[in-house]
C-alpha positions in Angstrom: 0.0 0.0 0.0 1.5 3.2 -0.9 1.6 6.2 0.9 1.7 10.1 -0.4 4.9 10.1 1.4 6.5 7.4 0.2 5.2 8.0 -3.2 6.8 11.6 -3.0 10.1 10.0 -1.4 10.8 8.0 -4.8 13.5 9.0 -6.7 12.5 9.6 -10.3 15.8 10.6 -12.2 19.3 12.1 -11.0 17.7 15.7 -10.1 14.6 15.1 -9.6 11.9 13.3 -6.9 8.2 12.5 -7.3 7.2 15.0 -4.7 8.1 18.1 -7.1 5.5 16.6 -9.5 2.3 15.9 -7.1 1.8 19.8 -6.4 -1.1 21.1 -8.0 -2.9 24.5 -7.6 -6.2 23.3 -9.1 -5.9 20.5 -6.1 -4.4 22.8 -3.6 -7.4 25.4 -3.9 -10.1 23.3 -4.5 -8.9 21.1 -1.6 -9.3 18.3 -4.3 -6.2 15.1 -3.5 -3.9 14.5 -6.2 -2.9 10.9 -5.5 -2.2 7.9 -8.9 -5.1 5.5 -9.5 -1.6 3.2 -10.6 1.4 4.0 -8.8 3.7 1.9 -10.2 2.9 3.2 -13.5 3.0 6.5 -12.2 7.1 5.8 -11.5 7.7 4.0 -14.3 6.4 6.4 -17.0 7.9 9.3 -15.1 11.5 8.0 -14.5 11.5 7.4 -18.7 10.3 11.2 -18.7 12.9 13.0 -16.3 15.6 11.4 -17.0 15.2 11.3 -21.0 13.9 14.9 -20.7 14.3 17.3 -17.6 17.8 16.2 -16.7 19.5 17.0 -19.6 17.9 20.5 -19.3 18.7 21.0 -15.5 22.4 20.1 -15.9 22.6 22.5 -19.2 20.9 25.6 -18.1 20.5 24.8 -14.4 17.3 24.4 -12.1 14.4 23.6 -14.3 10.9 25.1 -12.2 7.8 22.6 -12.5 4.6 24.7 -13.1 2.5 21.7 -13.5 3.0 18.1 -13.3 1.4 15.1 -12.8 -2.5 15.0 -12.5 -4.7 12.4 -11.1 -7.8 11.1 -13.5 -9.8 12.5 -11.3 -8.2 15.8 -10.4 -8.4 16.1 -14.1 -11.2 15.6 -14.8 -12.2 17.8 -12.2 -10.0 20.1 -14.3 -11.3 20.0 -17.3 -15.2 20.0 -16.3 -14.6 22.8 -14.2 -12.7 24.3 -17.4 -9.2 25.1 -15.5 -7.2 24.4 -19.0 -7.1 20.8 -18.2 -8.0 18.6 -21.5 -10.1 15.6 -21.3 -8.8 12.4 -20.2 -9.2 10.6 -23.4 -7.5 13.4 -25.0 -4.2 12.0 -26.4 -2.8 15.1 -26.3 -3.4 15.5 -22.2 0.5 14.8 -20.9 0.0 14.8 -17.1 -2.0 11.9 -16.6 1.2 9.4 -16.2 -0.9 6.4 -15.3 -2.9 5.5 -18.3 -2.1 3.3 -21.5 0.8 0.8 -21.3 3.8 0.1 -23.6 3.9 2.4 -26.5 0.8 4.6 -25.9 2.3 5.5 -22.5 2.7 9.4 -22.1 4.6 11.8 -19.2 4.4 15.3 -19.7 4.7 18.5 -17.4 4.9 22.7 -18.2 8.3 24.0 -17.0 9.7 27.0 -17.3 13.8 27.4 -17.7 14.9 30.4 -15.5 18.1 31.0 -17.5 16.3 31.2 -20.9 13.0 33.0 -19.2 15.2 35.6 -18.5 16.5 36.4 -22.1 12.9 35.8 -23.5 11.6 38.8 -21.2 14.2 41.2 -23.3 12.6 40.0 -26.1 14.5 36.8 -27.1 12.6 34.7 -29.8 11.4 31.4 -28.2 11.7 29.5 -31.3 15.5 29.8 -30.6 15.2 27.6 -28.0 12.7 25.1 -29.5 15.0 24.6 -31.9 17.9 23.8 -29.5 15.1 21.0 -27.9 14.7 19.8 -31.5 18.3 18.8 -32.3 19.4 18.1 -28.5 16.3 16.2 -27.0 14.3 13.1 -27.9 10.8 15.0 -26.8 7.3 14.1 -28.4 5.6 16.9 -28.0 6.5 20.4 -27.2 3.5 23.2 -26.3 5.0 27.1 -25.8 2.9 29.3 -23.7 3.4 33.6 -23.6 4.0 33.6 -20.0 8.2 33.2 -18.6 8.1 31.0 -22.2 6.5 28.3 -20.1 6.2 25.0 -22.5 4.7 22.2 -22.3 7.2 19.2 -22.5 6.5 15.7 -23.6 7.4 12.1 -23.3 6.2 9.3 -25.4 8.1 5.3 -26.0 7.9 6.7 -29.6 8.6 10.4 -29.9 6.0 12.5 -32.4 8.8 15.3 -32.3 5.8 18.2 -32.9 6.7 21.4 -31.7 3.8 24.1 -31.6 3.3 27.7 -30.2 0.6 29.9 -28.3 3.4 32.8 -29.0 4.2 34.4 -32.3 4.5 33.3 -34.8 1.6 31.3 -33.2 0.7 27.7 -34.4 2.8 24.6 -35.6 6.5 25.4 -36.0 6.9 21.6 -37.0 4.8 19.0 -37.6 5.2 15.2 -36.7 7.5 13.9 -39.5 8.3 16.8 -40.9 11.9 18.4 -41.5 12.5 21.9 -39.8 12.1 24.8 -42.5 15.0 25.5 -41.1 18.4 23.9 -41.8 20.9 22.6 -39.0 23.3 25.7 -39.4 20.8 28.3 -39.4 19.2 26.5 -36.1 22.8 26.4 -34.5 23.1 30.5 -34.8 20.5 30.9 -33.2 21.5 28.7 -30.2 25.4 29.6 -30.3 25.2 31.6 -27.1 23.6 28.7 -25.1 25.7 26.4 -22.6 27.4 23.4 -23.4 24.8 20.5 -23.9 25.0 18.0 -21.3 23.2 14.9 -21.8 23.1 12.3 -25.2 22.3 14.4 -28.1 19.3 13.4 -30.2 20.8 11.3 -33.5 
């Protein structure tokens, strides 16, 4: 039998715990618990996510800041009837339900925000510039931009869709699943030559 302490004792990747993912304002005000129908799962899927994903990130541009991460089915749901920008459960596009599907429709996803670069995008530094660092560095799925401190959205799948899209401008798709960036590799590495040294194992 798991407890919310132990659960939030368990050790998910190299930087990160379970605890910094159960936090969850929609929870928190409506005094609603955020606790995994399938713990286990839960682990699994997120190990697979932080340390494929958010560890690379932290030890490039240091401390990655978790807006939102995991939700419960039902805290979720709660969401999205109560229309707090939660999508519906069967949505495939919803990322922080970790315990659902199993082999390759599994999915871990969270909104983060990277000080270092939120910083630079508040004097006006083009997001995409990033995006397209993620794109040749990191083997994401999914990756959802918002205005705000260039919060994104940031996505795990067994099989990566590697779609980036935008809620900034240029708003919309900047690449679609499958596609090749409109952008070649030595046009994307200007825009990123000022970044840190990549730590982590570079996307082939």
């Amino acid at each position: 039998m798991w407890s919310l302490e132990t659960l939030g004792r368990v050790r998910l990747s190299r930087h990160f715990f379970m605890r910094e993912f159960l936090y969850s304002e929609i929870g928190n005000f409506h005094e609603k618990q955020n606790l995994p129908d399938n713990p286990d799962l839960v682990i699994e899927t997120g190990r697979a996510f932080c340390q494929t994903l958010l560890d690379p990130l932290e030890e490039t541009f240091g401390r990655v800041a978790v807006r939102s991460g995991y939700r419960s089915p039902s805290l979720n749901r709660f969401g999205n009837e109560n229309r707090l920008n939660c999508a519906r459960n069967d949505n495939p596009l919803e990322c922080h339900i970790w315990d659902r599907g199993e082999g390759d429709d599994r999915i871990a996803g969270a909104s983060i925000v990277i000080p270092w670069f939120a910083d630079q995008y508040d004097e006006g530094r083009d997001w995409r510039d990033l995006a397209w660092w993620m794109h040749d560095h990191l083997d994401y799925s999914e990756i959802w931009f918002f205005p705000k401190l260039c919060a994104f959205n940031l996505v795990w799948r067994p099989t990566p869709h590697r779609r980036i899209d935008s809620y900034i401008a240029p708003r919309g798709c900047l690449l679609r699943a499958g596609a090749e960036p409109d952008e070649d590799l030595s046009t994307r590495r200007a825009r990123y030559a000022d970044f840190p040294v990549f730590r982590g194992v570079t996307h082939p």
